[in-house]
MARVEXMI-879575 format. One line per 4 residues: number of its first residue (from 0); for each residue x, y, z of C-alpha. Coordinates in steps of 0.1 Angstrom, whole numbers. Example, Ala and Ser with C-alpha at 12.3 -4.5 7.8 and 13.67 -1.06 7.14 Angstrom:
BEGIN
0) 123,-45,78 ~ 137,-11,71
***
This chain:
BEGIN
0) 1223,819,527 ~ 1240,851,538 ~ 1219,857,562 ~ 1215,826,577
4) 1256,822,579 ~ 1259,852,598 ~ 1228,845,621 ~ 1244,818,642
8) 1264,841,666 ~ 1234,868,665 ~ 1232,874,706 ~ 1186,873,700
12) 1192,887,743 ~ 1211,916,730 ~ 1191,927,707 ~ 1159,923,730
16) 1179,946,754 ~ 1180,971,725 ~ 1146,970,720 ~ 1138,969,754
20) 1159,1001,766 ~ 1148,1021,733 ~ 1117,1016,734 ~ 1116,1025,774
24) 1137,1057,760 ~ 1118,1067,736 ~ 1083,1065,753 ~ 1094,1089,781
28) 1098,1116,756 ~ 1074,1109,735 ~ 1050,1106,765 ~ 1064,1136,781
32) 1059,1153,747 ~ 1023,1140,744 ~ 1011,1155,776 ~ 1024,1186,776
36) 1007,1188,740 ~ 978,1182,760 ~ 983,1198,794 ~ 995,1232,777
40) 961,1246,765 ~ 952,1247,808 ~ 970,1272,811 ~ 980,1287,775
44) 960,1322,778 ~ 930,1317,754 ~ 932,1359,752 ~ 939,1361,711
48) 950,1398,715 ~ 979,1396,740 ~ 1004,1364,741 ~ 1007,1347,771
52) 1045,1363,771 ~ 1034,1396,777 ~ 1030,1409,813 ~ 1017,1441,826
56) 1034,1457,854 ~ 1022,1482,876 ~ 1036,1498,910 ~ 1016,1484,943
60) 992,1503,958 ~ 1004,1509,1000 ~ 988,1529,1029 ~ 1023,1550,1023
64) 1013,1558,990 ~ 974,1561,991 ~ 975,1601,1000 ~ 993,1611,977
68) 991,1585,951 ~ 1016,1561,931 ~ 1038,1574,913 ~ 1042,1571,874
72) 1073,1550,863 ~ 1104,1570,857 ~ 1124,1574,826 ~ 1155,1561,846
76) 1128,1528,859 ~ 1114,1522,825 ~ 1147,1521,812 ~ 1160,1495,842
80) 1130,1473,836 ~ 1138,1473,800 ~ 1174,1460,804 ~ 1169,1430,823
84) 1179,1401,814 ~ 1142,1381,813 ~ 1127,1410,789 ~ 1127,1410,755
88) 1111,1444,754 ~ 1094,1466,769 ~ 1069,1498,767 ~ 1049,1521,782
92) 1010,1525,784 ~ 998,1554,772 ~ 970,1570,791 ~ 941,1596,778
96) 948,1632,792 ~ 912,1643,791 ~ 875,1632,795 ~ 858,1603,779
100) 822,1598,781 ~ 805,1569,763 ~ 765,1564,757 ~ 745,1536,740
104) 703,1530,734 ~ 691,1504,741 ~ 659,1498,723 ~ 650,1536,736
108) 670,1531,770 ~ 696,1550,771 ~ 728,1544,792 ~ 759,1567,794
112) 793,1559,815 ~ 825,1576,822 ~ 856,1560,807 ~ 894,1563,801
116) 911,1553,773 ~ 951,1535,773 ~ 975,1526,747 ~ 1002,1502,739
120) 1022,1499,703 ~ 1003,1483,683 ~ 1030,1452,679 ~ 1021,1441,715
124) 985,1435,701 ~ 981,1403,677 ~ 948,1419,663 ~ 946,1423,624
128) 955,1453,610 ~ 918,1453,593 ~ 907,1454,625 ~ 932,1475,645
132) 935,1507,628 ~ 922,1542,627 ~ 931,1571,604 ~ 927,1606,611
136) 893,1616,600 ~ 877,1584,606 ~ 848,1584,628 ~ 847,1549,638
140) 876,1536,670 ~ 882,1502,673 ~ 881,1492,711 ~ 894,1461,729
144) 878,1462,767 ~ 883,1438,796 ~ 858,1406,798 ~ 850,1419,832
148) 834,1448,822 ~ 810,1427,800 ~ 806,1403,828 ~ 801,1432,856
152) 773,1448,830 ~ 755,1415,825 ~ 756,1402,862 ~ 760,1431,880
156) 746,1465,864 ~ 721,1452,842 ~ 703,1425,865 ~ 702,1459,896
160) 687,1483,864 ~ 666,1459,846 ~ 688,1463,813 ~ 689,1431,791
164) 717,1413,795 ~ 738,1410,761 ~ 767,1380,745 ~ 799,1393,734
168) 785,1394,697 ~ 753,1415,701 ~ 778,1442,722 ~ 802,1441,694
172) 778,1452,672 ~ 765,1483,690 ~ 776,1512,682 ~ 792,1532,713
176) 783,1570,711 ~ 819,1585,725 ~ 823,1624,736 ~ 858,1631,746
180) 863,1670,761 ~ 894,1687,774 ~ 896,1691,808 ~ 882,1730,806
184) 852,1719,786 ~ 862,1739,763 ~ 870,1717,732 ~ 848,1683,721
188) 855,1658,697 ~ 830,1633,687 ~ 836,1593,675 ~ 814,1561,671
192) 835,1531,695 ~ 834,1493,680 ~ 843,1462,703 ~ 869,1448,683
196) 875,1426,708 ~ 875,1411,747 ~ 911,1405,767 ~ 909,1385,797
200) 945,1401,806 ~ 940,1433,800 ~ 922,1454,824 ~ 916,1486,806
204) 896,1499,775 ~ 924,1500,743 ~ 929,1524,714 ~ 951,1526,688
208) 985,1541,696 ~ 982,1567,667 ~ 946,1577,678 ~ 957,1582,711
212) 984,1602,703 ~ 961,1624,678 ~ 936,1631,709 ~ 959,1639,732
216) 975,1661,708 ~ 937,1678,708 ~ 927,1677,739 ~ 955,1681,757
220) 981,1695,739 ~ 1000,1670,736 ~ 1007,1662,769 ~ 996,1624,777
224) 997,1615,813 ~ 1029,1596,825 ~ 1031,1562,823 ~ 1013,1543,853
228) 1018,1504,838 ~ 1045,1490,819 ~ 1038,1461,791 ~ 1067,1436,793
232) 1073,1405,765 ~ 1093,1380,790 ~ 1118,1351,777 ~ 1094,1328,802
236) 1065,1347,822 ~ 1068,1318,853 ~ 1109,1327,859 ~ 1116,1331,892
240) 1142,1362,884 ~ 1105,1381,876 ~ 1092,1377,912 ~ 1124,1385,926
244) 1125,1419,907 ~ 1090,1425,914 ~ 1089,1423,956 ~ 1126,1439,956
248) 1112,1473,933 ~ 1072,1469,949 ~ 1060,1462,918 ~ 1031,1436,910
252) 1022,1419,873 ~ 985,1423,869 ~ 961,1395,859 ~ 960,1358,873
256) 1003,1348,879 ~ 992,1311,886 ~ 987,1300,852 ~ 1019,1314,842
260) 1036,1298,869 ~ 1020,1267,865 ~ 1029,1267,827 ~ 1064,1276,840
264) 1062,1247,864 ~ 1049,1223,832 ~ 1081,1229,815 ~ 1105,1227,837
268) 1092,1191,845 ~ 1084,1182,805 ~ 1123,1191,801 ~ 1134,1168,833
272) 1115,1141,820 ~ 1125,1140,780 ~ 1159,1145,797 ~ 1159,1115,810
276) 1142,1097,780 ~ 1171,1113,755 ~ 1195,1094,779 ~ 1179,1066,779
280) 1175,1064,742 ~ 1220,1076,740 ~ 1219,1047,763 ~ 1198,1023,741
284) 1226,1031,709 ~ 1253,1023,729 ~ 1235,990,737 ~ 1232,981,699
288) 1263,997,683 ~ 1282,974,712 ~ 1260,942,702 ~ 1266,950,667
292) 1305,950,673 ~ 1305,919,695 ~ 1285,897,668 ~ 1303,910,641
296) 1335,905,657 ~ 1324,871,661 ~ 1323,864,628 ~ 1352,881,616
300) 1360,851,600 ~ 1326,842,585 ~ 1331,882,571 ~ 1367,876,556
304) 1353,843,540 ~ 1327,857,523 ~ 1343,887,509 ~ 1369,865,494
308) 1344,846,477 ~ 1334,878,463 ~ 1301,889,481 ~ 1305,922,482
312) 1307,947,515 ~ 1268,960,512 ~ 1254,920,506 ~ 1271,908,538
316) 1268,940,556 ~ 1228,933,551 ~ 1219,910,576 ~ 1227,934,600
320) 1212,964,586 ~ 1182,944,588 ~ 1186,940,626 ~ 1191,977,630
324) 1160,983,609 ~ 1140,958,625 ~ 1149,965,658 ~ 1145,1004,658
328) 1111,1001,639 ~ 1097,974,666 ~ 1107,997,695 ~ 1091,1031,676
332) 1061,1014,671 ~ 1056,1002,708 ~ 1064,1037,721 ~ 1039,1050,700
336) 1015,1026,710 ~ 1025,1031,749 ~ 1023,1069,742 ~ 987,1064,731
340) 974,1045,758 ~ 996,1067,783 ~ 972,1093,766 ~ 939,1074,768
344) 942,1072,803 ~ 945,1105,816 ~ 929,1122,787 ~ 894,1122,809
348) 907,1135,837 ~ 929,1166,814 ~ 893,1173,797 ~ 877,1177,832
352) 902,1204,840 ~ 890,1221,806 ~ 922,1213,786 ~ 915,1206,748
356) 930,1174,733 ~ 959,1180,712 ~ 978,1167,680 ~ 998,1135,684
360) 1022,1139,655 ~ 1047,1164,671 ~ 1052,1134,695 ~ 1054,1108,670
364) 1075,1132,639 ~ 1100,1137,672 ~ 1104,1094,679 ~ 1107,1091,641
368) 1136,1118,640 ~ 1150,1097,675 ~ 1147,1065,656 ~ 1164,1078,622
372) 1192,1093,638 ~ 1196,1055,659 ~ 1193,1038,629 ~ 1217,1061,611
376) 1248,1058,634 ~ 1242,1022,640 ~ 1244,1019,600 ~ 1270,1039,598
380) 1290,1013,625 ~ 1282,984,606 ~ 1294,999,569 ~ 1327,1012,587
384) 1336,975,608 ~ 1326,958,570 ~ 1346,977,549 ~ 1371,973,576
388) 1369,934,570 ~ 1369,940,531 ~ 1399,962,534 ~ 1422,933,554
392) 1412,915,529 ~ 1424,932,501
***
């Protein structure tokens, strides 16, 4: 009867406007929130052993410089690089003072290569520590090498020599025969290499830091060579102060810098676009906390009638409760439902650009929290303008 009483000045326009406006609101950011979900594996670095954050920086390579060579970074330029504002840290590669020669047999062919060796701290590698370590004494190195060497060997060098060509697997499990000498040939230390693993952004062969310090200690007296590349963890690897440093000091990041830009140039357009869809959905409260003050001041009377018959403040306050309810529910569910189909239809052409699908309930948890916090304030006007009533009454 309540309910029914209070329904007559009920604006049903007003509240379609809510619904209307919050559910435009909320399916911009829970669309935007969707495809980037989506979008983000493009160009997320698949490389499980450095984060996409990390960037490797390394002095450019002129016809001024070729003679004589680049030269290493600088105490006083690793130390300006590291205070920039866009780095969260920042250190050195550490390079192999000496000679490393590795050999394998291959079913009674044998093949043998020089190499080099380089270091970073082992926090810039997201390798377990089961697999990343080495103790002095051990005769086993864990390695982490470049894809392009494995795809130079199987398309390249082992097609010219008639070698078999071999997965990323079967090379893991051979056994790499590794002879590293000091530069007079006077001292020779011998280790077995595993592949712990394949980088696509790193273009070196990797060691443990602690290994690397032990052989140059060994082989070179402790004297490692100075630092050539920098590793650098970014705030964002696609901000446009990066690029500026880099042509200003003639530095260059190694690796492919269009998927970081691109994932730089994802965000910034995700943030415009749930920016908009936040204001929209601000926009969308106003609408109903106004429509809620309007009817309810319309039956102000109706209000003071029934509380002095002695309904109490939560039994008249229901009806409206109910509208918020309803109407914040109706307009979740058809963003959802928009979201999905928004998804459906460009899901083909995401996969044909190799991206995986991804999880819808980040988008849908965030339009829940959207829609609680709507219902909440526009609950918490309706208590407040009843007990209002119920107090003038008193």
């Amino acid at each position: 009867m309540v309910s029914r009483l209070l329904r007559k000045n009920t604006s049903t326009a007003r509240i379609i406007g809510f619904v209307i406006s919050n559910f435009i609101g909320l399916a911009i950011v829970l669309g935007g929130v969707q495809f980037y979900t989506d979008a983000a594996s493009i160009w997320n670095d698949s490389d499980s052993f450095i984060r996409s954050d990390f960037l490797v920086i390394n002095k450019k390579v002129t016809s001024e410089n070729t003679l004589h060579g680049v030269s290493p970074f600088s105490a006083e330029e690793q130390a300006d690089i590291a205070a920039q504002p866009w780095v969260r840290q920042a250190a050195p590669f550490t390079a192999s003072n000496y000679q490393v020669r590795a050999s394998v047999d291959q079913g009674g062919r044998g093949m043998s290569t020089s190499m080099f060796f380089e270091a970073i701290p082992d926090d810039y590698v997201d390798v377990p520590g089961s697999q990343w370590q080495w103790r002095e004494g051990d005769a086993e190195i864990p390695l982490i090498i470049s894809k392009d060497y494995l795809t130079l060997y199987n398309f390249g060098f082992a097609s010219a020599a008639g070698l078999p060509q071999m997965s990323e697997g079967l090379m893991s499990g051979i056994p790499l025969r590794l002879t590293l000498t000091d530069h007079s040939g006077s001292r020779t230390l011998n280790f077995y290499g595993r592949i712990a693993g394949y980088s696509n952004r790193l273009n070196t062969i990797l060691v443990p830091q602690n290994f690397m310090d032990y052989t140059n200690s060994m082989l070179a007296s402790g004297q490692g060579s100075r630092p050539s590349r920098m590793i650098v963890e970014v705030n964002s690897p696609g901000d446009v102060a990066i690029s500026k440093y880099m042509e200003t000091h003639d530095y260059e990041i190694a690796g492919d810098k269009s998927a970081t830009s691109a994932s730089f140039l994802l965000k910034v357009v995700v943030g415009i676009v749930l920016s908009i869809g936040i204001v929209i959905t601000i926009l969308s409260l106003l609408i109903l906390m106004l429509s809620i003050s309007l009817i309810m001041e319309k039956n102000r009377d109706k209000l003071h009638s029934l509380l002095m018959l002695g309904y109490t403040p939560g039994a008249v306050a229901s009806p409206y409760r109910r509208i918020v309810v309803s109407a914040s529910a109706i307009a979740l569910l058809m963003a959802v439902g928009a979201t999905l189909l928004l998804r459906h239809s460009y899901s083909d052409a995401l996969a044909g650009l190799g991206a995986g699908q991804g999880s819808v309930w980040p988008a849908i948890l965030i339009g829940c929290a959207l829609t609680i916090i709507t219902m909440t304030l526009n609950l918490i006007t309706v208590h407040r303008r009843v007990l209002g009533s119920w107090r003038i009454t008193r």
